[in-house]
Backbone as a ProteinNet text record, in pm:
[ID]
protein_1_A
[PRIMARY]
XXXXXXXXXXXXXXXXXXXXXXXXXXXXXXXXXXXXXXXXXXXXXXXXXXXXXXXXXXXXXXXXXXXXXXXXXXXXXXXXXXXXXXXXXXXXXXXXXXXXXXXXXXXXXXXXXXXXXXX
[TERTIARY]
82.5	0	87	48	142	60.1	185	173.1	164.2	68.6	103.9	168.7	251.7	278.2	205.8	194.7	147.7	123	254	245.1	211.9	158.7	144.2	-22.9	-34.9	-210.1	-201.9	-313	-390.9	-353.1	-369.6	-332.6	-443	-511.3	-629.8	-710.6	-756.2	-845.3	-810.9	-683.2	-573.6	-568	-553.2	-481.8	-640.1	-732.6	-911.3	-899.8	-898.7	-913.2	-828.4	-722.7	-597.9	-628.5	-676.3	-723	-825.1	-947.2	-1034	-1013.4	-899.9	-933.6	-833.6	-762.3	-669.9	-757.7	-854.8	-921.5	-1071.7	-1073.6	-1163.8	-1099.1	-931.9	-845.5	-849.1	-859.9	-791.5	-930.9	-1110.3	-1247.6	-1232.7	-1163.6	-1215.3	-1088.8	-986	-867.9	-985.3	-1045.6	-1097.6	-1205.7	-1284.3	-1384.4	-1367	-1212	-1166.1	-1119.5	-1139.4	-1046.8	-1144.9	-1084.2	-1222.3	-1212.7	-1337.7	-1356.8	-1456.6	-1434.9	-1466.2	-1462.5	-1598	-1613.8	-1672.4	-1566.1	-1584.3	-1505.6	-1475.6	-1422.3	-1283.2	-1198.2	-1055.3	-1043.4	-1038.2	-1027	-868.6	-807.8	-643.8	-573.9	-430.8	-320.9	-190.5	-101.3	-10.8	100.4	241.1	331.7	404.3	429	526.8	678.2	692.8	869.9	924.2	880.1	923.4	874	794.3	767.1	633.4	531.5	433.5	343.2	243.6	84.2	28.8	-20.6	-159.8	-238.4	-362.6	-521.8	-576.5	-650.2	-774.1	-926.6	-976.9	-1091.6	-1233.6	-1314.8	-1462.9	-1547.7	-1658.6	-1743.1	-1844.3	-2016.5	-2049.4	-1965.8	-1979.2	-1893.4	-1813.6	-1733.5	-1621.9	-1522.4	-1405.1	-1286	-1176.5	-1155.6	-1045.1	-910	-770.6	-607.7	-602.9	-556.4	-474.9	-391	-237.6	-164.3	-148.6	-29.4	-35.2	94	145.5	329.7	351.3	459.1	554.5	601.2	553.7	610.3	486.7	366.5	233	251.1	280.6	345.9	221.1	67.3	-22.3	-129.2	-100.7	-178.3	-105	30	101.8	108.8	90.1	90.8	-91.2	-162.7	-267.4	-323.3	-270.2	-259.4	-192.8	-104.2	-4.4	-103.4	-163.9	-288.7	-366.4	-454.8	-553.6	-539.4	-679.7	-651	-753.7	-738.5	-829.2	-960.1	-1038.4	-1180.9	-1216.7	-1137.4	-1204.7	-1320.8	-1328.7	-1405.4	-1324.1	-1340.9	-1246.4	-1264.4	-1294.3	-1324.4	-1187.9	-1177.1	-1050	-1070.8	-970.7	-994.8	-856.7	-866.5	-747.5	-728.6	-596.4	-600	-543.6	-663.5	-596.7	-488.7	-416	-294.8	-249.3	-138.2	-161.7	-164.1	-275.5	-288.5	-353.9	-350.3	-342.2	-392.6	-518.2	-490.8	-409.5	-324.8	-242.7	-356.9	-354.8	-436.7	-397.3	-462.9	-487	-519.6	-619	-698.3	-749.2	-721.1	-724.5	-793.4	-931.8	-984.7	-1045.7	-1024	-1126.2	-1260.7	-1346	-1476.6	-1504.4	-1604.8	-1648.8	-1703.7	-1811.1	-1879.4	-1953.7	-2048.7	-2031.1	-2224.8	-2323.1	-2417.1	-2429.2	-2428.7	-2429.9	-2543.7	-2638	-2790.9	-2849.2	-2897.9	-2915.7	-3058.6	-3065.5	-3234.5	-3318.2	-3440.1	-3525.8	-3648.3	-3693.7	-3843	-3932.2	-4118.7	-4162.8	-4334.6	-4333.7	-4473.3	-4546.4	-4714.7	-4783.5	-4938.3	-4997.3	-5099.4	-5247.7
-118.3	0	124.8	260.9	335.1	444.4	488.9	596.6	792	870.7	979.1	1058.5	1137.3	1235.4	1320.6	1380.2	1437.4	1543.2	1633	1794.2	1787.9	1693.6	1654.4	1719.2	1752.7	1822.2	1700.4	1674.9	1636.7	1728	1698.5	1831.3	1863.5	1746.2	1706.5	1820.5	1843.8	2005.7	2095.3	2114.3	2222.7	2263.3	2133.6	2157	2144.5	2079.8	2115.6	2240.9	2339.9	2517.1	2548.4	2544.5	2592.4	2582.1	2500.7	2409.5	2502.8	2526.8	2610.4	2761.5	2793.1	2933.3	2968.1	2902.2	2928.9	2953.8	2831.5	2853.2	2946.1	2990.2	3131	3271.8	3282.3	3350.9	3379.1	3241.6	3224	3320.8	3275.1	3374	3488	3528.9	3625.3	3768.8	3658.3	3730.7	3804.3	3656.6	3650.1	3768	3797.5	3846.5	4039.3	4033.5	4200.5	4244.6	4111.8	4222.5	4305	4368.5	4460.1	4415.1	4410.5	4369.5	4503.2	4519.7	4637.6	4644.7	4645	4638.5	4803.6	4829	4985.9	5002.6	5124.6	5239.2	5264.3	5237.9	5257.4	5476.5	5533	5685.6	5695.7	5660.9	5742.2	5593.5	5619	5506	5581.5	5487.7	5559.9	5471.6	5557.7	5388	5487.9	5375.3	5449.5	5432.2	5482.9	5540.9	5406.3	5252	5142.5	5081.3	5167	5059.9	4975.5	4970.4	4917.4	5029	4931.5	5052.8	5052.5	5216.5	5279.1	5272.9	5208.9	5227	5303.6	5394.1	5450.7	5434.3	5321	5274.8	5348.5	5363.9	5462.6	5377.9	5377.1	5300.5	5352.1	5382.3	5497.4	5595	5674.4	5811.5	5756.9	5651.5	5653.1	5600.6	5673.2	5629.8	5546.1	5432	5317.1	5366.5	5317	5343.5	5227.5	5127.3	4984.8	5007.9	4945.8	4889.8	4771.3	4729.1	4629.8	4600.5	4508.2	4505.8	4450	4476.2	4366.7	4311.2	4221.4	4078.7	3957.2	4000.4	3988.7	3996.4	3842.7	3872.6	3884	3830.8	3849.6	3906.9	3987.9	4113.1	4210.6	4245.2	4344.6	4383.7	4252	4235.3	4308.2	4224.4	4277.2	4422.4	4476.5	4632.3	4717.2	4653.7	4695.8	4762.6	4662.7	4644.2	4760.9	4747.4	4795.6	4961.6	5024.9	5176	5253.1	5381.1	5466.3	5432.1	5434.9	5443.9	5270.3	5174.6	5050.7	4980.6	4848.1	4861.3	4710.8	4720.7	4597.2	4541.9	4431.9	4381	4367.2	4424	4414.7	4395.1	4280.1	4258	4293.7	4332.3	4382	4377.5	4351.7	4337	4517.3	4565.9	4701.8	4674.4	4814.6	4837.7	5003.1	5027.1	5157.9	5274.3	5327.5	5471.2	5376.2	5241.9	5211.6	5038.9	4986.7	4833.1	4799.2	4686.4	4551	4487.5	4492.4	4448.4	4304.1	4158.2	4035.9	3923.2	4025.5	3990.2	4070.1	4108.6	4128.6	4148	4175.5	4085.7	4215	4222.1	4291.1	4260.2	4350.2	4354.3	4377.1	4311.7	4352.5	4451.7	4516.8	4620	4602.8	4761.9	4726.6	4829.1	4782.2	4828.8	4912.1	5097.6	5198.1	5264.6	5175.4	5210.4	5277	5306.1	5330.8	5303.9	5217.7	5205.9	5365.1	5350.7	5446	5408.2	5504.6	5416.3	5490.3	5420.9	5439.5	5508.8	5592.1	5666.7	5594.4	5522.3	5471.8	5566	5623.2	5707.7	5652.4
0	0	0	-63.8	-114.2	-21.2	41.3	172.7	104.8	170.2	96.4	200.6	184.3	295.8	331.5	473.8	488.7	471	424.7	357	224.1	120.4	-28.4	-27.9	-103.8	-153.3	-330.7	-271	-407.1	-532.3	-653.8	-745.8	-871.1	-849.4	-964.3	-986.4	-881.7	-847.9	-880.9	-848.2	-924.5	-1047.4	-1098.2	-1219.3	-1360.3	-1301	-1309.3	-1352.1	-1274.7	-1257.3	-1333.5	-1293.8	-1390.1	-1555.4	-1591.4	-1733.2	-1788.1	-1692	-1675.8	-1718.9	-1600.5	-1630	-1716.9	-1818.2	-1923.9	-2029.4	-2053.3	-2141.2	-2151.6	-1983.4	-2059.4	-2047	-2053.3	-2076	-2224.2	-2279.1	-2464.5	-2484.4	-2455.9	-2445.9	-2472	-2337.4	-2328.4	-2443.1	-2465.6	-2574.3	-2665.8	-2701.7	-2845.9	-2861.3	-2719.2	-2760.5	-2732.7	-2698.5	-2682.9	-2830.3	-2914.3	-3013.4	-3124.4	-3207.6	-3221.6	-3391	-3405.4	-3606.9	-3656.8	-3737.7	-3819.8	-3972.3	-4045	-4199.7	-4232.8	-4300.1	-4321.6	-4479.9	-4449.7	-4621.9	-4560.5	-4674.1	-4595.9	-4658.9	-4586.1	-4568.7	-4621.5	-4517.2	-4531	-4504.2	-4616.7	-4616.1	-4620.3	-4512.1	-4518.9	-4440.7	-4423	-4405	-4215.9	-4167.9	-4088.8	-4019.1	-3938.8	-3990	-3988.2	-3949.6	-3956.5	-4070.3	-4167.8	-4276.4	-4279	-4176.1	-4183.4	-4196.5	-4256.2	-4337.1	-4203.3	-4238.9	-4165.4	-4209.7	-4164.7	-4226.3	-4188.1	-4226.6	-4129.8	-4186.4	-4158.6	-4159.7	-4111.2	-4197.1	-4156.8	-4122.1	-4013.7	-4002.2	-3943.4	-4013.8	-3999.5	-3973.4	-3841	-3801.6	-3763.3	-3692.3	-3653.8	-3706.8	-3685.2	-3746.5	-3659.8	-3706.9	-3658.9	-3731.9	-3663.9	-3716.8	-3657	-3752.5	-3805.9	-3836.5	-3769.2	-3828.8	-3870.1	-3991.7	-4065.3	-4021.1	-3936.9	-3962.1	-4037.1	-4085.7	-4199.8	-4177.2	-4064.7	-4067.6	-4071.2	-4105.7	-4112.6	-4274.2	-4365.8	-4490.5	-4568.7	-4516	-4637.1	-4650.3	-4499.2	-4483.6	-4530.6	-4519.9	-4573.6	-4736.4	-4778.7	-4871.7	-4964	-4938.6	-4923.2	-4906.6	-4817.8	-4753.1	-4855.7	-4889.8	-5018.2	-5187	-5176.4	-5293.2	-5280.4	-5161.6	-5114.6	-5165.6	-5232	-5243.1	-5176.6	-5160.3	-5075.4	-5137	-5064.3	-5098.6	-5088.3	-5109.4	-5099.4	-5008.5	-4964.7	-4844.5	-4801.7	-4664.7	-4574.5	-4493	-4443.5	-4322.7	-4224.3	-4116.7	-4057.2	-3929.6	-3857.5	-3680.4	-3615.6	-3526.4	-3472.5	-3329.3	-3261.6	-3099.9	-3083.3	-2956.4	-2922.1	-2855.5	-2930.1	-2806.7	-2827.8	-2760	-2737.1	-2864.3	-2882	-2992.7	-3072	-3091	-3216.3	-3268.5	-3381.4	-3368.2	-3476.4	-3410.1	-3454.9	-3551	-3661.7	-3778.8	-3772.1	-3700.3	-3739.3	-3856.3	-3867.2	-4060.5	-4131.4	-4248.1	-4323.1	-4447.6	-4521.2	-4621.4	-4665.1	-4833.4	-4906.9	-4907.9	-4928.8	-4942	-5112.3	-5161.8	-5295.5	-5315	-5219.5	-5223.9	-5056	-5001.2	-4895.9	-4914.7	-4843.9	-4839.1	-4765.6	-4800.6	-4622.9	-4684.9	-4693.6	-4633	-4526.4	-4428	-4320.3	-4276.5	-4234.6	-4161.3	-4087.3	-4183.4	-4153.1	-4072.5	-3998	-3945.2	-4024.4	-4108.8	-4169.4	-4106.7	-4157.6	-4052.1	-4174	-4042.9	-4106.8	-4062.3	-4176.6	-4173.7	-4236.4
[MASK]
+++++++++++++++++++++++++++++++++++++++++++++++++++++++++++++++++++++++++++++++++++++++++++++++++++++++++++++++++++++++

């Protein structure tokens, strides 16, 4: 029969939680980062060489960066001309988002819902 010591803790429970709260860490990453399908406004590079976006969406305006080491978004970004339209997700960080993905839009519907008086 196999003896446990007495200062030894179980670890099962532990490592349960631990397991746990990693993975609503990876959650809650996922659900801070910000996605945005808009009109790219202004492009531009900076002093390291990666593109600036500035993305319209209704009234507000988003600044994406693209780094260049991000080879097929940069690439992509590269393409991309003023006025297009883009779906873009990005993790904030400071001034500014870290552009993740990337993707042209074909065309983009800025309709605006009206309410209809009924007489």
């Amino acid at each position: 029969m196999r003896r446990i010591p007495k200062n030894k803790i179980d670890r099962t429970l532990i490592n349960t939680l631990s397991k746990l709260a990693s993975q609503e860490k990876k959650v809650k990453a996922f659900k801070s980062r910000i996605r945005v399908k808009g009109k790219i406004i202004k492009k531009g590079k900076t002093k390291k060489g990666s593109i600036k976006l500035v993305i319209e969406k209704d009234d507000d305006k988003y600044n994406f960066i693209v780094i260049k080491t991000h080879k097929d978004n940069y690439a992509l970004a590269e393409k991309l001309k003023v006025g297009s339209f883009v779906s873009a997700v990005g993790i904030n960080k400071f001034r500014a988002i870290i552009c993740t993905q990337l993707k042209q839009l074909p065309k983009m519907d800025e309709s605006k819902q009206t309410k209809l008086s009924f007489t």
